[in-house]
VEXPATOR-179732 format. One record per residue (C-alpha): x, y, z. Coordinates in steps of 0.2 Angstrom, whole numbers, padded with zeros to 4 digits, always signed. Layout:
BEGIN
XYZ;...
END
This chain:
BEGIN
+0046+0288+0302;+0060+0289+0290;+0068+0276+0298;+0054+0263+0299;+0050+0266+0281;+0069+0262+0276;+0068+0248+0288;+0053+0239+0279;+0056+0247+0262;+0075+0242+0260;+0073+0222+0263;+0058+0224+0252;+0067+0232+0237;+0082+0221+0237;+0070+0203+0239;+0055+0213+0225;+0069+0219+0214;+0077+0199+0212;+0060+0193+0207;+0059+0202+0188;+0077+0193+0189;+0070+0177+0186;+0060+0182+0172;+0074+0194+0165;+0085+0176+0167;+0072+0167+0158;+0072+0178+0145;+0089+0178+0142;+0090+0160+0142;+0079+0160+0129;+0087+0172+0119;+0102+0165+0114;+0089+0151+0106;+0079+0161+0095;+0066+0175+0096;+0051+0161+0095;+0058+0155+0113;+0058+0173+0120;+0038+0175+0114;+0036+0158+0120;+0042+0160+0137;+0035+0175+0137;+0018+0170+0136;+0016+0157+0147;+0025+0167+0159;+0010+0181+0156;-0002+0169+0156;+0002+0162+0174;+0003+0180+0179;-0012+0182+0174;-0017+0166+0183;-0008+0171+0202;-0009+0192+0201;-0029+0188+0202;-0025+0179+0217;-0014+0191+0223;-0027+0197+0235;-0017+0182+0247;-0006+0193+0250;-0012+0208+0251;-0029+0206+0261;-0018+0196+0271;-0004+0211+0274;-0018+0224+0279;-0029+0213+0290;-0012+0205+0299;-0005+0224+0300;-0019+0232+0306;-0020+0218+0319;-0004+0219+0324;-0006+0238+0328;-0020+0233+0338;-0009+0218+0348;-0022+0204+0342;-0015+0189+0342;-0031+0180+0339;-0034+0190+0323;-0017+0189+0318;-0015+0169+0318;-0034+0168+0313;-0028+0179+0296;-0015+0167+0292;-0026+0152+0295;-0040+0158+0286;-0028+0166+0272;-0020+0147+0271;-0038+0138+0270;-0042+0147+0254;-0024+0145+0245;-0025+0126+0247;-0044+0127+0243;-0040+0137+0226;-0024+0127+0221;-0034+0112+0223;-0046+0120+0210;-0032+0125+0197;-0024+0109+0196;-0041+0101+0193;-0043+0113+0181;-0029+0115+0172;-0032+0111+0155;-0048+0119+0152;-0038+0134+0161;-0022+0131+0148;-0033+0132+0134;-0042+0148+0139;-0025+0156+0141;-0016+0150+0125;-0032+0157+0118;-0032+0173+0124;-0014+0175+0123;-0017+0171+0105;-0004+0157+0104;-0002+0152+0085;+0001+0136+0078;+0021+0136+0078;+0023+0144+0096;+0008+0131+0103;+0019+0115+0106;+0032+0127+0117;+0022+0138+0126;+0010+0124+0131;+0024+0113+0137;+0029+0125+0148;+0013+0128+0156;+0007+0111+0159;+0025+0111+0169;+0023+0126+0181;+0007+0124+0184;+0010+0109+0197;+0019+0124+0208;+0001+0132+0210;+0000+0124+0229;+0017+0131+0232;+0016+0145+0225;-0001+0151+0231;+0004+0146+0249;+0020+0158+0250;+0009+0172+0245;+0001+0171+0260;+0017+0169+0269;+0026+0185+0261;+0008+0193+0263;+0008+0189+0281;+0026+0192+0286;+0023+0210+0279;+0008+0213+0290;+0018+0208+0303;+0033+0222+0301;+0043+0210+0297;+0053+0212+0278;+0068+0201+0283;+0058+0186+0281;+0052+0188+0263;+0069+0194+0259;+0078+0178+0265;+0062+0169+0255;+0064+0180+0240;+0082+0176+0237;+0083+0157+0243;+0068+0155+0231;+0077+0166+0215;+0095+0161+0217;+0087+0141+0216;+0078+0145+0202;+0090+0152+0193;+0103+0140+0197;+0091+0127+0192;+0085+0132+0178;+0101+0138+0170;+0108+0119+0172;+0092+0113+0164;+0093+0122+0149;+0111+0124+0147;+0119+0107+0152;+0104+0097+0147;+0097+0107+0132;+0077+0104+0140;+0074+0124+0132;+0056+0128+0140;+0054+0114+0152;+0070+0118+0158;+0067+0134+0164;+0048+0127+0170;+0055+0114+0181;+0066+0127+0189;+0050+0136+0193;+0041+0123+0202;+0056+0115+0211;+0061+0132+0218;+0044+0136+0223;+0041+0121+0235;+0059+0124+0241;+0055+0140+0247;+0036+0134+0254;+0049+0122+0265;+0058+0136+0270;+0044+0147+0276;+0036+0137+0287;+0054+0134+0294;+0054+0154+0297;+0038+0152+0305;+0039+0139+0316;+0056+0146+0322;+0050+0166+0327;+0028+0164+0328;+0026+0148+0334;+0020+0154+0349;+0004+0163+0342;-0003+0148+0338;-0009+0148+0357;-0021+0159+0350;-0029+0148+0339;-0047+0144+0341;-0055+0135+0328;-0073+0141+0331;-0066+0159+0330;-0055+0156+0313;-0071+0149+0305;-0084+0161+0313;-0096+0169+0300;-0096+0183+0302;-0076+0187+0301;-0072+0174+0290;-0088+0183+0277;-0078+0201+0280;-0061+0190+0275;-0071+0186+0261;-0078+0203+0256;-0060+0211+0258;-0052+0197+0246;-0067+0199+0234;-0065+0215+0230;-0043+0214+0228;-0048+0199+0216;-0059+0210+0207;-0045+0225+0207;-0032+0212+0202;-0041+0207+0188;-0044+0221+0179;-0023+0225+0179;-0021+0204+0172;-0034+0210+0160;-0023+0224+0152;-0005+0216+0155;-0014+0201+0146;-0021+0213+0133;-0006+0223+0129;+0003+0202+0128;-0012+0196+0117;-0011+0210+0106;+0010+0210+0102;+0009+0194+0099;-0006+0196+0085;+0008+0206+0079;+0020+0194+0075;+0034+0184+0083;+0045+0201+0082;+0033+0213+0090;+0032+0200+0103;+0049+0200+0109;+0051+0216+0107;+0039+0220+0119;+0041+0205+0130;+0060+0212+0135;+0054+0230+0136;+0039+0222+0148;+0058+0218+0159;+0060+0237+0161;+0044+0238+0169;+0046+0223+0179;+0061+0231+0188;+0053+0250+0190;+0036+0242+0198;+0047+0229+0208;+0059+0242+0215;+0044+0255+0220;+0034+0240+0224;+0047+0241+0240;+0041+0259+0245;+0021+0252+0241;+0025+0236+0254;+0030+0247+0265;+0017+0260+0267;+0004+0244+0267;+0013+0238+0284;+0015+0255+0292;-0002+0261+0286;-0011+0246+0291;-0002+0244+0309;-0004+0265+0313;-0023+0262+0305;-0026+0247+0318;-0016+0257+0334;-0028+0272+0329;-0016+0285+0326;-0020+0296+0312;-0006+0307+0312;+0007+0294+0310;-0004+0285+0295;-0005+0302+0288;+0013+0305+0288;+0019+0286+0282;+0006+0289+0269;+0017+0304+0265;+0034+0300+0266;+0030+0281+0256;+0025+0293+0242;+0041+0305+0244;+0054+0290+0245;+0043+0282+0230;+0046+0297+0219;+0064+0299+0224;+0065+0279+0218;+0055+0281+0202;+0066+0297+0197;+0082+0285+0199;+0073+0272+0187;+0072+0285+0175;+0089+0291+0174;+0095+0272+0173;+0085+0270+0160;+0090+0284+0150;+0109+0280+0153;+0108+0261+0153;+0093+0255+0141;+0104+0251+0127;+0115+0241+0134;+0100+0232+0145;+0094+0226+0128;+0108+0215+0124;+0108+0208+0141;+0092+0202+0135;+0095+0195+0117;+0110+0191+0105;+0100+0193+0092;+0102+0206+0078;+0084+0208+0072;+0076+0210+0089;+0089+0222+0096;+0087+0232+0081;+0069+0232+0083;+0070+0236+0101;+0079+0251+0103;+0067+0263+0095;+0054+0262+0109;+0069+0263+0122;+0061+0284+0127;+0046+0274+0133;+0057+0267+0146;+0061+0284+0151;+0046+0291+0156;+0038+0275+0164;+0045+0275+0182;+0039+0297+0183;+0021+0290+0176;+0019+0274+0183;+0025+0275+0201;+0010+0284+0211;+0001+0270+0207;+0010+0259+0214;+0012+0267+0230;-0006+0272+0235;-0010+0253+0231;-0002+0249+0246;-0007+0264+0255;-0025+0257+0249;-0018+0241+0256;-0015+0247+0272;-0032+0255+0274;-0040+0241+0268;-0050+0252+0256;-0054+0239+0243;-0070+0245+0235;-0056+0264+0232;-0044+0251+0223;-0058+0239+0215;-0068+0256+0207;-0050+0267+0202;-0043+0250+0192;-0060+0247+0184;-0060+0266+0177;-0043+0265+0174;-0045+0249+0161;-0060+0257+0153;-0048+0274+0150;-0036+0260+0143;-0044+0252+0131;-0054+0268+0125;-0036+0275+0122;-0030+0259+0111;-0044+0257+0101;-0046+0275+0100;-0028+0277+0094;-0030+0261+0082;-0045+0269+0074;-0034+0284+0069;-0018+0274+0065;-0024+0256+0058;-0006+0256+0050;+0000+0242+0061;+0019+0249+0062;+0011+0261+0077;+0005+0245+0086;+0018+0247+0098;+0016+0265+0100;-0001+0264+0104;+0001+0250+0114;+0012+0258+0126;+0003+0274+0125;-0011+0267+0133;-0001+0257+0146;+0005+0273+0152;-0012+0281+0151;-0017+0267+0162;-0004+0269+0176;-0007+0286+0175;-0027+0286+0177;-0025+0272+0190;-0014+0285+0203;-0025+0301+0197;-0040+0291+0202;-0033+0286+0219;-0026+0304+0224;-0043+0309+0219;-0052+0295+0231;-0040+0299+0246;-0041+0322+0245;-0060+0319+0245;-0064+0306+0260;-0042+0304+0270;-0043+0291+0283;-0062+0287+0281;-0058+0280+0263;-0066+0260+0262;
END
């Protein structure tokens, strides 16, 4: 079991933990510019994550349905799960485009954009947000391979997409001075290169399973309503987290253009611990989901175990990096005096975050795997509310707006925290029979 986790969990790691790269790049694009492009960047970038983590269900409805499937050798449901998974990405891309800028103007809204970032932040949405097709499509794809026990595929995908974007992006902004579009083009360029990619991957290994395909079966109501039901109830999950990544980004940057940056490169910290753990969470949705589907409850109960164990072991790794390396992480990010100086106090944060935040992540794909979507959909929605009740809480007893960051990352953690307490609790009092 050890082994099949390393197997998936490995691949995973290395192609989850180049993703916060781009971003971590971006930002250090921006940085040697001034702290306004850092804020700048780091909004829009919030505000399509806000956008594509409620659409995150693609992936992992997708992974739990194909893996639970595959346990049970289905290759009707399994090519059926893509299908149907594909229909509804094209379908809701379709519908961001066309809505783009009533969409742009809610986000900048709520991301509280002032006057003098407005003009960059809104040039670099109404750039990325032609990659919505593409991007909306290789979710399902990395969602799908997963479900299939198949990490080498995203991997390849991961990098082909990250090492394009990077490349491209750092020629746009450096050789042709294009700032925030630079580092938007390469976004969208990179995604539909890896959209190319996958279908490539596809065609070459799975092709077969399309012998499976029945057009009356993909669209019968019944299964294509419990498709339905199962990404329902992710979207509703997800949008609770966008709710407080997007709160704790609205309220820096009420804080000024300082406070902004400050929290948008220690927002990188987290990036890397929930992409690296994220490894262990992909994982344990594959195994759990394909033992689940075989019927074999003491292997899904001792994946579910060992996921956690090597999740730990990762998190604990995080921390001491962090409290060896977060200095020096902080000028990788910025050249600039004033924002490093203002960084480094809240560097213990960083420290603690990986022990706090990583059970979380890890019985979301154990959740995943079980396809226990109403467990995740009720533990997020509590979670938020203990969130928000912390930071008002906290703000009511320290208005003075020094301790904004403080309190802000207080209740971040609190967050995390309530979110895994919630899910251990959900699984000790119902195991396996958990929906």
């Amino acid at each position: 079991m050890n082994k099949e986790i390393l197997k998936l969990a490995i691949p995973n790691i290395i192609s989850n933990i180049s993703v916060p790269l781009i971003s971590s790049v971006d930002t250090a694009l921006m940085g040697g510019l001034s702290a306004l492009h850092i804020g700048a960047v780091g909004l829009g970038a919030m505000i399509f994550n806000f956008v594509y983590w409620n659409f995150g269900f693609l992936r992992m409805g997708t992974t739990g349905m194909t893996a639970q499937a595959y346990g049970k050798r289905d290759n009707a449901k399994i090519i059926h799960t893509w299908c149907r998974a594909l229909l509804l990405a094209l379908i809701l891309s379709f519908l961001i485009l066309l809505f783009q800028y009533p969409l742009g103007s809610l986000g900048f809204t709520l991301m509280n954009v002032s006057d003098h970032q407005y003009s960059l932040v809104s040039e670099y949405f109404f750039i990325r947000i032609w990659a919505a097709p593409a991007t909306l499509i290789l979710i399902v794809m990395m969602g799908w391979f997963f479900g299939m026990q198949n990490a080498i595929y995203p991997l390849l995908l991961t990098l082909i997409i990250n090492i394009t974007n990077i490349f491209v992006s750092y020629i746009l902004v450096t050789q042709y001075d294009m700032g925030v579009a630079g580092v938007a083009y390469g976004t969208v360029i990179a995604q539909y290169f890896g959209v190319i990619t996958a279908f490539v991957l596809f065609t070459y290994k799975y092709k077969n399973l399309l012998l499976s395909y029945n057009s009356k079966l993909m669209l019968a109501t019944k299964e294509f309503l419990k498709f339905l039901s199962i990404n329902t109830d992710i979207f509703l999950r997800t949008l609770c987290l966008t709710l407080a990544f997007g709160f704790f980004y609205s309220k820096s940057a009420s804080a000024g253009s300082i406070t902004l940056a400050v929290n948008t490169i220690l927002m990188q910290f987290l990036n890397w611990m929930s992409f690296g753990v994220d490894g262990f969470a992909y994982a344990a949705e594959s195994l759990v989901g394909k033992y689940k589907g075989a019927g074999n409850t003491k292997a899904t109960k001792r994946s579910i175990k060992l996921s956690m164990v090597w999740g730990m072991g990762l998190a604990l790794f995080f921390s001491i990096f962090y409290a060896i390396f977060g200095e020096t992480l902080v000028y990788v990010f910025t050249n600039k005096p004033i924002v490093i100086k203002a960084t480094i106090p809240y560097l213990w944060w960083m420290i603690w975050l990986p022990i706090i935040g990583t059970p979380c992540y890890i019985w979301d794909g154990i959740f995943v795997g079980l396809t226990a979507v109403k467990a995740m959909r009720n533990s997020m929605s509590i979670a938020l509310l203990v969130y928000l009740l912390c930071f008002y809480s906290l703000s009511y007893l320290y208005p003075d707006t020094k301790m904004l960051s403080e309190i802000l990352w207080f209740s971040l953690l609190s967050f995390l925290a309530a979110r895994g307490i919630l899910m251990w609790l959900y699984y000790y009092s119902k195991g396996l029979k958990i929906v």
